[in-house]
C-alpha positions as CSV (number, residue, x, y, z in Angstrom):
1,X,48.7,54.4,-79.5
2,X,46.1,56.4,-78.1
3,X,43.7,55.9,-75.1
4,X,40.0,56.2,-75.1
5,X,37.3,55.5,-72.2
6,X,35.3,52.5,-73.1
7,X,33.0,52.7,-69.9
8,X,31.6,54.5,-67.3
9,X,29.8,53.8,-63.8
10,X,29.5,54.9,-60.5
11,X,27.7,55.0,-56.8
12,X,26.0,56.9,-54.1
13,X,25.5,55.2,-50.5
14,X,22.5,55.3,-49.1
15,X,19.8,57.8,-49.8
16,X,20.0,61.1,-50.1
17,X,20.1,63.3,-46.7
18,X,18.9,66.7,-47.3
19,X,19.6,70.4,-46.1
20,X,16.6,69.7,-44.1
21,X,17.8,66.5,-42.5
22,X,21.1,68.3,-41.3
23,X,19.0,70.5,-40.0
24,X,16.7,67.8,-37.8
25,X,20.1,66.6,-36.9
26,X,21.1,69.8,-34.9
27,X,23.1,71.4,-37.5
28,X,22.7,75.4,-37.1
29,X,22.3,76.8,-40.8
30,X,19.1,76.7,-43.0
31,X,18.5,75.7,-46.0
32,X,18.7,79.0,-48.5
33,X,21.5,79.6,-46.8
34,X,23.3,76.7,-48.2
35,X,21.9,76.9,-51.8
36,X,22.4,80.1,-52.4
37,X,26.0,79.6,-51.3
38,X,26.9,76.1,-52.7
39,X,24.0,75.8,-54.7
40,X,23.8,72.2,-52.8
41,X,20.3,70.7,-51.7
42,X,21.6,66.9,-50.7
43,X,24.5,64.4,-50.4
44,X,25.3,60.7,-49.9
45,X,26.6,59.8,-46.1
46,X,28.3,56.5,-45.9
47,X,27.0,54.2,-43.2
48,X,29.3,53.6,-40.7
49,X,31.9,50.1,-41.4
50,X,31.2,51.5,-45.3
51,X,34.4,52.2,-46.7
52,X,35.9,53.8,-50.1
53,X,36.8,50.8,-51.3
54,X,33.3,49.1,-50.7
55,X,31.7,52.5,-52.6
56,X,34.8,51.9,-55.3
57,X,33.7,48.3,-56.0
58,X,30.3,49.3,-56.9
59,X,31.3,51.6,-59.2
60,X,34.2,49.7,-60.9
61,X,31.5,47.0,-61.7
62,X,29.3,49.2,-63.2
63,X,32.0,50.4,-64.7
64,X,33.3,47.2,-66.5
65,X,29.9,45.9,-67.2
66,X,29.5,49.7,-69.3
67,X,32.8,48.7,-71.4
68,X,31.4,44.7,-71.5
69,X,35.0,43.5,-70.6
70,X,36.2,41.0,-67.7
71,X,37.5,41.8,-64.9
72,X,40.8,39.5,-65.7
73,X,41.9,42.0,-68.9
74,X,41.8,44.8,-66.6
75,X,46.3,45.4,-65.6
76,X,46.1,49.0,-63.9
77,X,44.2,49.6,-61.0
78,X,44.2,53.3,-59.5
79,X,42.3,55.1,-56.6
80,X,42.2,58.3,-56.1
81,X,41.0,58.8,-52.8
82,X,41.6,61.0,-49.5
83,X,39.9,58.7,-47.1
84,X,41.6,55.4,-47.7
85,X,40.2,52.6,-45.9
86,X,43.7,52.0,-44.0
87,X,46.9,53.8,-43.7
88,X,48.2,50.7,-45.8
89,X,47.4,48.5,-47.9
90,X,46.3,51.0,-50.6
91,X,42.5,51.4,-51.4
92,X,43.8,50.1,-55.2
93,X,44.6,46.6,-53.8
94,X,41.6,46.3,-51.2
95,X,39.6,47.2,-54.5
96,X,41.5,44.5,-56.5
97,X,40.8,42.0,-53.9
98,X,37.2,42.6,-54.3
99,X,37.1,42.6,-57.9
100,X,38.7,39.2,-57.9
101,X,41.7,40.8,-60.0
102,X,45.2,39.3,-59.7
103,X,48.1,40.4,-61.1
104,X,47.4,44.0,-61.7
105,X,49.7,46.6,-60.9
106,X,47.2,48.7,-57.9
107,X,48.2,51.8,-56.2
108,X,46.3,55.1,-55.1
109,X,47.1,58.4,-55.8
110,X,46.2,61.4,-53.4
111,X,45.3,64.9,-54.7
112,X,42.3,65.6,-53.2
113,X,39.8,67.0,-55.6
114,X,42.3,66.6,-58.3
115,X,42.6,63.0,-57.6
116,X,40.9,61.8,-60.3
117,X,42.4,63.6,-63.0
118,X,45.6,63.1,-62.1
119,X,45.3,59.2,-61.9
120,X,43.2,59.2,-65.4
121,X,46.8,61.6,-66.4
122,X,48.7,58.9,-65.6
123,X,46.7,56.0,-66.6
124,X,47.2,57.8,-70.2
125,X,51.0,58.0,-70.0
126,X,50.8,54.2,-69.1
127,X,48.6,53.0,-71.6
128,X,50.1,55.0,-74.6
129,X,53.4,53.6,-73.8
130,X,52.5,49.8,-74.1
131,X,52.4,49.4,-70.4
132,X,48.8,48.9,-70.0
133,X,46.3,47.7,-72.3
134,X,43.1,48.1,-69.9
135,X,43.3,50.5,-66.8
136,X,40.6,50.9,-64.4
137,X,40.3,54.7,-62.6
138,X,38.5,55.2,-59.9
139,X,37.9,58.3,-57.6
140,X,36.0,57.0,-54.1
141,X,35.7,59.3,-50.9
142,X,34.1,58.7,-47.5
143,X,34.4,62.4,-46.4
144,X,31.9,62.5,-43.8
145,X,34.9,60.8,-41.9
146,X,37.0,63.5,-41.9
147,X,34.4,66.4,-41.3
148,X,33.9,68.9,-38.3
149,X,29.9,68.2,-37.8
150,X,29.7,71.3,-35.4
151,X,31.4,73.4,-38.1
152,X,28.7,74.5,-40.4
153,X,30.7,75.9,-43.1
154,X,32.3,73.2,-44.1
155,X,30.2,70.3,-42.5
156,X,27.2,71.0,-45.3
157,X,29.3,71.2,-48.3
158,X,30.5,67.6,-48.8
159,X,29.2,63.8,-49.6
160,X,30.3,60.4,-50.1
161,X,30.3,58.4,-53.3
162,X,32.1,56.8,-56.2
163,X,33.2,56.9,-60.0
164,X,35.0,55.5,-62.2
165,X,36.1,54.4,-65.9
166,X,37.7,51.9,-67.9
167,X,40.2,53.0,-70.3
168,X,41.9,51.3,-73.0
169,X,44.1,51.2,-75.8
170,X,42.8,52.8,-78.9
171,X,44.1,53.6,-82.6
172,X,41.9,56.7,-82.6
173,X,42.2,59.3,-80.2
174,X,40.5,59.6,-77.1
175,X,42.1,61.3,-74.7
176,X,43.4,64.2,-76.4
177,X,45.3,66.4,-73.6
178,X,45.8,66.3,-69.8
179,X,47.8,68.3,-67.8
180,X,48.5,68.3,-63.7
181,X,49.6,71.1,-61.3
182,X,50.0,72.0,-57.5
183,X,51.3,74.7,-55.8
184,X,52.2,73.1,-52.5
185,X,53.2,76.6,-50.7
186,X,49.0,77.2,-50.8
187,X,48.9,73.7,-48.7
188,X,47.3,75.8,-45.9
189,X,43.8,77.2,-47.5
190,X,42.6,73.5,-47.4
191,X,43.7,70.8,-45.2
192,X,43.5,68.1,-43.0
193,X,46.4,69.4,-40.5
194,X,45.8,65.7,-38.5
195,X,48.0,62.7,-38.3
196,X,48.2,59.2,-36.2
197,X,51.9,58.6,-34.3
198,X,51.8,56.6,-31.0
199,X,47.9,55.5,-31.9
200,X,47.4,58.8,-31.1
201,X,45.5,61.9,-32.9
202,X,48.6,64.2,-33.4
203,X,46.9,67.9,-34.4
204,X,43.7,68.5,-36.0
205,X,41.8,65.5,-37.6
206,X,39.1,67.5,-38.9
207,X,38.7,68.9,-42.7
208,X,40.0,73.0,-42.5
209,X,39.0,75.3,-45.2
210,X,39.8,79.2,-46.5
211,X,36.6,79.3,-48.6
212,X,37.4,82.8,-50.0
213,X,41.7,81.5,-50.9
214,X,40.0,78.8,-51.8
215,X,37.3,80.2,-54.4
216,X,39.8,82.9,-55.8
217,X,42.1,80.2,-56.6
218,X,39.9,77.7,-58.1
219,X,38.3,80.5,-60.5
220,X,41.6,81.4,-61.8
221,X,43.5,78.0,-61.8
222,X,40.4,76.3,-63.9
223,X,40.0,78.4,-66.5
224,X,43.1,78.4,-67.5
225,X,43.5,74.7,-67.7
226,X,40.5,74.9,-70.0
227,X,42.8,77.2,-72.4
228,X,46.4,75.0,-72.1
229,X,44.2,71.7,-72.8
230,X,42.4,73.6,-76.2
231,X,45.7,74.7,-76.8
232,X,47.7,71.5,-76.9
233,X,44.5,70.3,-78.5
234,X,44.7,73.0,-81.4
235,X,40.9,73.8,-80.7
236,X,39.0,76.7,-78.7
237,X,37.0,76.9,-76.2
238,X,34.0,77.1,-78.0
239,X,34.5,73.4,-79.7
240,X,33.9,72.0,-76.2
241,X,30.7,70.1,-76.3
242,X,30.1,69.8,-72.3
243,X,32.5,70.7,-69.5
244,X,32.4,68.2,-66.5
245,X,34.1,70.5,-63.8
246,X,34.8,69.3,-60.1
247,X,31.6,69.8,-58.5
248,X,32.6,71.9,-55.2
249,X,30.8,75.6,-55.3
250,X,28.0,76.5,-57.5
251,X,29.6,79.8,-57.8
252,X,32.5,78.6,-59.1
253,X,31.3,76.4,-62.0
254,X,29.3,79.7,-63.0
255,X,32.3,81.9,-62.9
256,X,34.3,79.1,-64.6
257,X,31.7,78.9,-67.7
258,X,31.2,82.4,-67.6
259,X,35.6,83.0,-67.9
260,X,35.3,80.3,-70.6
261,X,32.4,82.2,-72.5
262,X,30.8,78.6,-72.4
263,X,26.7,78.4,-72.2
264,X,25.7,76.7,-68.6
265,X,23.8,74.2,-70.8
266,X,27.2,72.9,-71.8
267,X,27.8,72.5,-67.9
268,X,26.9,69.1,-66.5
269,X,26.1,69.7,-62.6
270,X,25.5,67.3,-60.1
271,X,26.2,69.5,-57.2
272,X,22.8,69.7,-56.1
273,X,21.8,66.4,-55.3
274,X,25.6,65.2,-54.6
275,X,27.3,67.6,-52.7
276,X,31.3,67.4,-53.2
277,X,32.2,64.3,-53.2
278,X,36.3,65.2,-53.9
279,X,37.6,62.7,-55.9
280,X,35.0,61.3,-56.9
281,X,32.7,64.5,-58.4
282,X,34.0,64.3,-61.9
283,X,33.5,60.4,-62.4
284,X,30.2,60.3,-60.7
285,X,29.1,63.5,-63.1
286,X,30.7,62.1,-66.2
287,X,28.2,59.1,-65.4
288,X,25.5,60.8,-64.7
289,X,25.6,62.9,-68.1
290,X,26.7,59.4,-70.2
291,X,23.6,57.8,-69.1
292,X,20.9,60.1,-69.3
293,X,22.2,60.7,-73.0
294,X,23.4,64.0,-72.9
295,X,26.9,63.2,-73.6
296,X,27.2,61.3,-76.5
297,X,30.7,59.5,-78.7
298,X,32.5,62.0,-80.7
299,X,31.6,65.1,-78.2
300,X,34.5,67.0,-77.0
301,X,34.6,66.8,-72.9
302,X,36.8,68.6,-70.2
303,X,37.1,67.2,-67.2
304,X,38.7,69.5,-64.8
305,X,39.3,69.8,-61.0
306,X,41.3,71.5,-58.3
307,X,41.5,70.7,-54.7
308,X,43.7,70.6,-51.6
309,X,47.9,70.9,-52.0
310,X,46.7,72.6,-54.1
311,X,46.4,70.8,-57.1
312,X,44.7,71.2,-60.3
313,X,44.3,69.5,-63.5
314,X,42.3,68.6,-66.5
315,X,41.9,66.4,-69.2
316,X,40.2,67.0,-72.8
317,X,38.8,63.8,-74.1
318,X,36.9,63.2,-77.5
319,X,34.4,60.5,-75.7
């Protein structure tokens, strides 16, 4: 038994706010200095009372109409999210609510920018065990929530939005490898260090970021989950149609392509007009390439990501 993704959607709140419109709002950078860093022009910004389970919805529709199934064959239900709409219930059941789903098993997994590839890893295991026939995976982020709007240097680099995909059971093979890592001691280059006790903000509530840790690692970490996926694959590097990376730095999905000795046509980026939208960035890209008919069935595709914990992961699929 094998698993294979059978559809594709996702969502972006609102429309796009600018470099320029941070700006207007009071935010003191300019605009090359943002591109040439992040190589980011615009984002998404929730409305406020949106939530990631309102963004996941829209998605997850989009998603099941791609794979023309109904919502009642779907039995796995997982977010990955950072900015859940509660503490509890999970985003995965607010989600399933919505949907009109009953019956499903629904839970969220949290690894950050990772998120998504770790729940589509574990999705996998589930469905080539027998234990799931139809999963739906869904990475959904509100982080203008969580960010420090008088702290340009991270304030400018991130978005809201949504993506997911169906997966199901197939005889062929779809997914071919994923892996999953974190390194928990590095917890400190990128955090939230905030939490609620009392009803009270205990510590710091806002998003915190080493960008330099944070770049070194991420160069290193996804380059060589390109190699262990090929590996347990039995391919190279070079049979990889289009690599889908976590869309966080400009700089390094360039460095990343140029370790892998991988053209940047075989890139798809969406940083630009998205921002980083965490765990949603590799769904919301993988959708964006899948409809404008540059990634097409029977292409090799890694998807790869890394982010705060610090996690990292990746998964090879034949789409």
């Amino acid at each position: 038994m094998f698993t294979r993704i059978a559809g594709v959607g996702s969502y972006l709140p609102g429309n796009p706010v600018t470099n320029s419109d941070l700006i207007q709002r009071g935010i003191d950078t300019n605009d090359e200095w943002i591109v040439s860093r992040t190589g980011i022009k615009a984002r998404h910004l929730a409305e406020v009372g949106c939530t990631s389970s309102d963004l996941a919805l829209e998605a997850s529709r989009k998603a099941i109409a791609s794979a023309d199934i109904d919502v009642s064959e779907i039995d796995l239900i997982i977010v990955a999210t950072s900015t859940p709409d509660f503490i509890f219930p999970s985003t995965a059941c607010l989600l399933q609510s919505k949907l009109g789903n009953k019956g499903a098993m629904a839970f969220d997994v949290q690894a950050v920018c990772s998120g998504f590839v770790y729940a589509l890893n574990i999705a996998e295991k589930y469905i080539r065990t027998g234990a799931s026939k139809k999963a739906l995976v869904v990475g959904a982020e509100v982080f203008s929530r969580i960010l420090d709007w008088e702290d340009r240097a991270t304030c400018v680099l991130f978005g809201d939005g949504a993506g997911a995909v169906i997966l199901e059971a197939s005889e062929a093979p779809g997914i071919l490898a994923s892996v999953a890592h974190a390194d928990g001691s590095q917890h400190k280059i990128l955090s939230v260090p905030g939490s609620i006790c009392g009803g009270k903000v205990v510590g710091d509530p806002f998003l915190r970021m080493d960008g330099q840790a944070v770049f070194k690692f991420a160069v290193r970490v996804l380059s060589e989950l390109a190699h262990e996926c090929c590996a347990i694959s039995g391919i190279s590097t070079g049979d990889i149609d289009w690599l889908v990376p976590h869309q966080a730095n400009i700089r390094i999905i360039e460095s990343t392509s140029k370790k892998l000795g991988l053209s940047v046509d075989k890139v798809i980026v969406t940083l630009d007009s998205h921002g980083n939208t965490s765990a949603a960035s590799i769904p919301l890209a993988l959708d964006v390439a899948v409809r404008d008919g540059r990634i097409q069935r029977g292409q090799k595709i890694l998807l790869e990501g890394v982010g705060g914990g610090f996690t990292w992961g990746a998964a090879l699929i034949e789409y």
